[in-house]
C-alpha positions as CSV (number, residue, x, y, z in Angstrom):
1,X,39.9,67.0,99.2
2,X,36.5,67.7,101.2
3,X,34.6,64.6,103.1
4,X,32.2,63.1,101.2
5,X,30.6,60.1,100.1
6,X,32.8,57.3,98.0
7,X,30.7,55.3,95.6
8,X,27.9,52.9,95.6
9,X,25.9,55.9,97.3
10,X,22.4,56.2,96.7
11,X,21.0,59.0,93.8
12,X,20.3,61.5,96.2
13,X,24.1,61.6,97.2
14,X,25.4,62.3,93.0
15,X,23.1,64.7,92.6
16,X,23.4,68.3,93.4
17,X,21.4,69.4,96.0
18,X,19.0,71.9,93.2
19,X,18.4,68.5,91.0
20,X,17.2,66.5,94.7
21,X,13.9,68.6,94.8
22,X,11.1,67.9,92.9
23,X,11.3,68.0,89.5
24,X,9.6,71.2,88.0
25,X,5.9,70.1,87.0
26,X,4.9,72.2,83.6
27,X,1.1,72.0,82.3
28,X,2.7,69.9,79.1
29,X,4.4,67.4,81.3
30,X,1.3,66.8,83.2
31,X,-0.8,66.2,80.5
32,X,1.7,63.7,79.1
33,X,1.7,61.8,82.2
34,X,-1.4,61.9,82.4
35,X,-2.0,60.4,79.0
36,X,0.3,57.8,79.8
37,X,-2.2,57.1,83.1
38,X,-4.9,57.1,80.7
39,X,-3.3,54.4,78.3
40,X,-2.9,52.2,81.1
41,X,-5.7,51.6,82.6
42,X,-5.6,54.1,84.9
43,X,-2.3,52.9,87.0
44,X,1.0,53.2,86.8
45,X,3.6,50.7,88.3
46,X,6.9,52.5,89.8
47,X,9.1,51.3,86.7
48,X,6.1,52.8,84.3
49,X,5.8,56.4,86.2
50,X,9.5,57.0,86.3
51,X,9.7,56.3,82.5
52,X,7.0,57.9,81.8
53,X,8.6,61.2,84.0
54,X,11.7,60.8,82.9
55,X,10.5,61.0,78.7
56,X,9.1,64.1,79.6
57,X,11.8,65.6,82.2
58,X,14.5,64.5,80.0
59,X,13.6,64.0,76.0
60,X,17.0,64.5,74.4
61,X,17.9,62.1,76.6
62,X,15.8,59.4,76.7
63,X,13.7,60.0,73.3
64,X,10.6,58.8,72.8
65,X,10.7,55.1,73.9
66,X,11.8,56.1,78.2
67,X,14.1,53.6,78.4
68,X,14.7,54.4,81.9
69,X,13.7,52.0,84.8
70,X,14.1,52.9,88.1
71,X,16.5,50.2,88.7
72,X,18.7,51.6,85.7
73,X,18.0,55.3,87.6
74,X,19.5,54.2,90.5
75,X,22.1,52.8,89.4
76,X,23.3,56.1,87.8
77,X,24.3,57.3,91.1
78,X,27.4,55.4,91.7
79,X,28.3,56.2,87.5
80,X,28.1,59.8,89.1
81,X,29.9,59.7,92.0
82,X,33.0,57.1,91.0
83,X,33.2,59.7,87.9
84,X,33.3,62.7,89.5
85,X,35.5,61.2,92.8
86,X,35.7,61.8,96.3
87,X,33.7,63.9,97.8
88,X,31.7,64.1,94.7
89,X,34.7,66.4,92.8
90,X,35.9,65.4,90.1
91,X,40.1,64.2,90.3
92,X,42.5,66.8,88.0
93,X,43.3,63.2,85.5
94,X,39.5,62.7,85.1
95,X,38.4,66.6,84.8
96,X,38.5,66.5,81.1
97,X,37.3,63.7,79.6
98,X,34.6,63.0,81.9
99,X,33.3,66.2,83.9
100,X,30.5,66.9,80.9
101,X,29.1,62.9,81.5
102,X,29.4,63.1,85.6
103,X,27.4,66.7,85.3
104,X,24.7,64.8,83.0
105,X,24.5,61.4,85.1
106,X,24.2,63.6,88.6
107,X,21.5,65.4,87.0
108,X,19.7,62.7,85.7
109,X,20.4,60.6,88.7
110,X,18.9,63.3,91.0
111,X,15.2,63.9,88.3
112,X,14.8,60.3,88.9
113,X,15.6,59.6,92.7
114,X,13.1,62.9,92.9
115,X,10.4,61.2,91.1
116,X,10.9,57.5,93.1
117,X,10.5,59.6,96.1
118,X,7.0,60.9,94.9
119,X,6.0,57.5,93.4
120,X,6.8,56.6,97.1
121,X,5.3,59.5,98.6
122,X,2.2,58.8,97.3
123,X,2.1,55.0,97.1
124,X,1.6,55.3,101.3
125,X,0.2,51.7,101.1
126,X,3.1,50.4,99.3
127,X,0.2,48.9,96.4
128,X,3.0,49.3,93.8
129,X,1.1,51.4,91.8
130,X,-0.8,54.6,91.4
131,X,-3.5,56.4,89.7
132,X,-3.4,59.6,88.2
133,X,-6.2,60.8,91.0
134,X,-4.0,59.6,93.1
135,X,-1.2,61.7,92.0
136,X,-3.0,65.4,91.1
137,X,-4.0,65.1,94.7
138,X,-0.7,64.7,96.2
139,X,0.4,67.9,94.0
140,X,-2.0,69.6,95.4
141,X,-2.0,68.9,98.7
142,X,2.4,69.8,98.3
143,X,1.9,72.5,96.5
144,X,4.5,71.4,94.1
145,X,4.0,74.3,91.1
146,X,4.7,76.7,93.6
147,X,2.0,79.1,92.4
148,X,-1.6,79.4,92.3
149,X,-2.3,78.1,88.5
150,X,-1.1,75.1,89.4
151,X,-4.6,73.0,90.2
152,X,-5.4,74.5,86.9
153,X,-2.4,72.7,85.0
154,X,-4.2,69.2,86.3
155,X,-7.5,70.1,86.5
156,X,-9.3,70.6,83.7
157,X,-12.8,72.6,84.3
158,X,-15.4,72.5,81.7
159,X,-18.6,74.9,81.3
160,X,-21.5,73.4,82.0
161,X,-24.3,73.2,79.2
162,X,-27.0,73.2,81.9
163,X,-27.5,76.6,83.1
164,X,-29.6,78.7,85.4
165,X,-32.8,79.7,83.9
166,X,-34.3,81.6,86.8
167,X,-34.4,85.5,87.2
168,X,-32.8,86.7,90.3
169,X,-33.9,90.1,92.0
170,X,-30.8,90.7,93.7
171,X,-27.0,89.2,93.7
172,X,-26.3,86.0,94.6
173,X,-24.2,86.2,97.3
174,X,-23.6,82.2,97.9
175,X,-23.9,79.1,97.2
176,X,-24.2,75.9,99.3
177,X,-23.9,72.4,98.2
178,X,-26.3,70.6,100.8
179,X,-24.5,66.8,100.0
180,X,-27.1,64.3,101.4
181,X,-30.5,65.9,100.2
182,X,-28.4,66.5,97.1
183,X,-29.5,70.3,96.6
184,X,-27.6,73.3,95.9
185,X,-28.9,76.5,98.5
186,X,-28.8,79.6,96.4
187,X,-28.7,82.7,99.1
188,X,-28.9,86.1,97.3
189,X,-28.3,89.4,99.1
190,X,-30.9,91.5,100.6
191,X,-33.3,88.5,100.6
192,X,-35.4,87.0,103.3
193,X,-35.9,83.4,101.6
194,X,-33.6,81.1,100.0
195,X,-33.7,79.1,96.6
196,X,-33.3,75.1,96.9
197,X,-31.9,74.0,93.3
198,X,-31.8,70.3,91.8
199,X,-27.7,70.4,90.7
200,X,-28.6,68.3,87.8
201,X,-30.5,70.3,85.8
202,X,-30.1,73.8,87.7
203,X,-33.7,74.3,88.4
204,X,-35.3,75.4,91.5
205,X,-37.1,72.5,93.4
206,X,-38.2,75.5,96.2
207,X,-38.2,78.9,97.4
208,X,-38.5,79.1,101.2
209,X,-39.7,82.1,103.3
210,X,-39.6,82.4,106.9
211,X,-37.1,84.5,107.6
212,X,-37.0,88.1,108.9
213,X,-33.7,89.3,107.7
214,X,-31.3,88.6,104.8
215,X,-30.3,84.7,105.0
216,X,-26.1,84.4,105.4
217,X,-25.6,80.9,105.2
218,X,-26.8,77.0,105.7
219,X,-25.8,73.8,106.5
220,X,-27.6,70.0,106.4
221,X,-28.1,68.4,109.9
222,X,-28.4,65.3,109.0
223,X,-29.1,63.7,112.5
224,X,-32.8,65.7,112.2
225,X,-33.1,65.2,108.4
226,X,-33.4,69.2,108.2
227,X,-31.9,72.3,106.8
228,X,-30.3,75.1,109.3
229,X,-29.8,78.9,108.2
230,X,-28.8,81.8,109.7
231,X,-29.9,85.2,108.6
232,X,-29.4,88.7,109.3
233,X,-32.3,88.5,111.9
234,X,-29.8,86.7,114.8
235,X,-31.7,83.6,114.3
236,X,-30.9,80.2,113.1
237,X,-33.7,78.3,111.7
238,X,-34.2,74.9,111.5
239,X,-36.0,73.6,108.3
240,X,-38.3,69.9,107.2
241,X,-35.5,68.9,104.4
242,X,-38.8,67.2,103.2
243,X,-41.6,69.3,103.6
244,X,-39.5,72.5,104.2
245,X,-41.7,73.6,106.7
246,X,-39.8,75.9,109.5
247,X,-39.5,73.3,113.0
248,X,-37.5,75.6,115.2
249,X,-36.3,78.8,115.6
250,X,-33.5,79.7,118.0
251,X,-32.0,82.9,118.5
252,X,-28.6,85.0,118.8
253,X,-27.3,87.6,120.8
254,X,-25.7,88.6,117.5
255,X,-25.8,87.5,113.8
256,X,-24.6,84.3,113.1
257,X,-22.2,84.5,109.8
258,X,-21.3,80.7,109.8
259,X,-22.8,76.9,110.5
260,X,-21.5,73.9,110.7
261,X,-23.2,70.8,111.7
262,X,-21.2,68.3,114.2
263,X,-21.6,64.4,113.6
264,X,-19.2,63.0,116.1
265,X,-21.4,65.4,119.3
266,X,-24.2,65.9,117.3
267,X,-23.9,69.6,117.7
268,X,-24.8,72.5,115.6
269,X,-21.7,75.1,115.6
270,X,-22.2,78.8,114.3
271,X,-19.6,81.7,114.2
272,X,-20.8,85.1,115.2
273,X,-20.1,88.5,113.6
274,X,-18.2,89.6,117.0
275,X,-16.4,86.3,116.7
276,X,-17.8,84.6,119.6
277,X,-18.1,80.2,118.9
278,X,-21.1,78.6,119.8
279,X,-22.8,75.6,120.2
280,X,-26.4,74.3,120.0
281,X,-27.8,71.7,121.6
282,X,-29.7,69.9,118.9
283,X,-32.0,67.8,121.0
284,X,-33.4,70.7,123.3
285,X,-33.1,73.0,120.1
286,X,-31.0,75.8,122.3
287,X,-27.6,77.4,123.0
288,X,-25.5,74.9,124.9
289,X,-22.0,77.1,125.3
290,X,-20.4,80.1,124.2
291,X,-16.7,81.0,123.6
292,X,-15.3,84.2,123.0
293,X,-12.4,84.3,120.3
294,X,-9.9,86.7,118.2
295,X,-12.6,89.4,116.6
296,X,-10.5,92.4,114.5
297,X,-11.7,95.9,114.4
């Protein structure tokens, strides 16, 4: 026979290695999992999320009620292994009477050490439970679904009833949500100003005019309390979040297509067309240092 594990081994060693990875994550099991989250209070303990996975991974199996602890899912590992002997093959005396259960315990054995280990993936502060939050994040950040519907199977995205009333001259070409002042930039293309719009209700608090070229993008510096753009004019200028009237105006050697505003050095970043990084000194309101980087023809 072939070296292998004798019983008493953990779920991961019964299972064949295509039932150890994660179990495959449809849009109906997600939405009964996530009912299940719902109808607890939010949380699920590790007992509770490996029931409730295992209902929907396995129903002929385990019905309706998900009898299955994760104790109980454990323990079908050595079942597995002592059934299917050494080395995890099943003996010539045992093939026929028990290869069919061994097959079903390994699989099942596998599902469930694969959803402990993401019960445990994603309780990282061992709280013994979990929220459903908790849990669509961790899919995502895996990429479990292994395609690009998958943040659609667990979030669900509803239209809006409040909707944009304005009439816009041109495209919009972008849209910035400015988090502290709680506004929502509206930049169109081929436009000089920039719209300011309450997120609420989707109605425009301001229209500001100041620069002389299309405006690209934006950014909140919150140190200063004020709005930075950048337009098509190789400027970047600095903006009253308040009053909205233009403080500063500093320019480029080229246009600026990015900003980003730095809280840990207080720095303003922007990424040139050319590809060239720079950084603005925010107190002296001017270029502090330049690099160069990886621009493609």
């Amino acid at each position: 026979g072939r070296p292998g594990s004798h019983g008493g081994g953990a779920a991961a060693q019964a299972a064949p290695a295509e039932e150890q990875s994660a179990p495959n994550l449809s849009p109906e099991l997600l939405e009964s999992v996530q009912q299940d989250f719902e109808g607890n209070n939010g949380s699920l303990s590790l007992d509770q999320f490996v029931k409730s996975m295992m209902r929907s991974l396995e129903p002929n199996a385990y019905g309706e009620s998900g009898g299955l602890s994760a104790k109980h899912a454990l323990r079908l590992a050595p079942e597995a292994t002592a059934a299917a002997g050494p080395g995890g093959f099943p003996s010539a005396a045992a093939a026929s009477s028990s290869s069919l259960r061994s097959k079903d315990s390994a699989r099942l054995a596998g599902r469930a050490s694969g959803v402990i280990d993401m019960f445990q993936s994603v309780d990282v502060h061992s709280e013994g439970s979990i929220t459903w939050e908790q849990v669509s994040n961790y899919l995502i950040e895996t990429g479990m679904s292994g395609g690009e519907s998958f943040i659609d199977n667990i979030k669900t995205y509803e239209a809006s009833p409040t909707m944009d009333q304005s009439k816009h001259e041109h495209a919009v070409e972008k849209l910035v949500y400015l988090e502290q002042p709680d506004l929502v930039a509206c930049l169109s293309s081929n436009t000089r100003s920039f719209r300011l719009y309450d997120p609420k209700r989707c109605t425009i608090r301001n229209e500001v005019s100041g620069h002389r070229g299309s405006v690209v993008n934006c950014c909140y510096v919150e140190s200063h309390n004020q709005i930075a753009t950048t337009a098509a004019d190789m400027t970047i200028c600095m903006w009253d979040s308040s009053s909205l009237a233009l403080r500063n105006r500093m320019s480029a050697k080229d246009v600026q297509l990015c900003l980003q505003y730095d809280r840990s050095s207080r720095s303003l970043f922007s990424g040139a067309i050319d590809g060239t990084l720079s950084r603005w000194d925010m107190q002296n309101m001017c270029l502090a240092e330049q690099r160069r980087g990886q621009h493609k023809q």
